[in-house]
N, C-alpha and C positions, 0 to 999 in steps of 0.2 A: 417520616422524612422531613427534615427539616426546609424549607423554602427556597434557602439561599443555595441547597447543596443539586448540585449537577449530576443528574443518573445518567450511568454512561452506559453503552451497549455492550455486553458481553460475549452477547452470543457468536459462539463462533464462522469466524469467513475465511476460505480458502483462497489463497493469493496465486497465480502462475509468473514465475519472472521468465520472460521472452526475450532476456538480452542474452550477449556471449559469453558474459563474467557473471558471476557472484554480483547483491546486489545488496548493501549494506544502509540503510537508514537510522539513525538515533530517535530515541524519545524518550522525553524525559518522567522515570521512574514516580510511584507515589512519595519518595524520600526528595523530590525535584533534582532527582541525579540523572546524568546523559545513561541511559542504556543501548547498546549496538541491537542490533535485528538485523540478520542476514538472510537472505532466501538466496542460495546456491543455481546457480545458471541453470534454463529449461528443467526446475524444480517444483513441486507445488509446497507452498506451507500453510500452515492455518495457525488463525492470530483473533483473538477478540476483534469484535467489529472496528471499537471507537481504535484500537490500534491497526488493524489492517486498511481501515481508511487513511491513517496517517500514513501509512506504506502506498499506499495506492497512488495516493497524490505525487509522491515523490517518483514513486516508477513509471507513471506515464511520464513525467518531465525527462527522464533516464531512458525511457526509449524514444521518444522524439528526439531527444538530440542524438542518439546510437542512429535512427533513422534520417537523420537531418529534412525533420518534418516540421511544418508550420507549428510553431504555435502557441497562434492565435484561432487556428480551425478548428472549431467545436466539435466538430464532426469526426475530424481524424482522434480528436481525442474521446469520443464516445467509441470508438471502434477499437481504439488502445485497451479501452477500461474493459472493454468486452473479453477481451484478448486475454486480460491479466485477471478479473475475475472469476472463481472457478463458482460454478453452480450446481449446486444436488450433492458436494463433498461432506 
């Protein structure tokens, strides 16, 4: 592998969305096209790491504001990530 190139994590991670809607995020494809990724309300889905972290980020933001929770509290946002990460899937 070459030096400059960035290995990304494949391995798969299970997402839970804990809002009342469907929860839609874009990221952009290896072609650098926008792709949708939906995960369906009180759903689990499972997504390569490096992309189920970019989901993650996004749906803690998306349930703090559904919950109209601080944030800037570290705390409440370790306990979101908790929530939306599934573990042993």
């Amino acid at each position: 592998m070459d030096a400059n190139q960035i290995t990304r994590n494949d391995t798969p991670k299970s997402i839970f969305n804990p809002l009342r809607e469907d929860f839609t995020v874009s990221y952009l494809d290896e072609n650098n096209k926008p792709r949708d990724y939906t995960i369906r309300s009180m759903e689990i889905e499972t997504f390569p790491t490096y992309l189920a972290d970019h989901i993650i980020k996004h749906l803690i933001t998306a349930v703090q504001d559904e919950r109209s929770l601080n944030l800037t509290n570290t705390k409440l946002i370790e306990e979101i990530r908790k929530e939306i990460e599934v573990n042993g899937l």
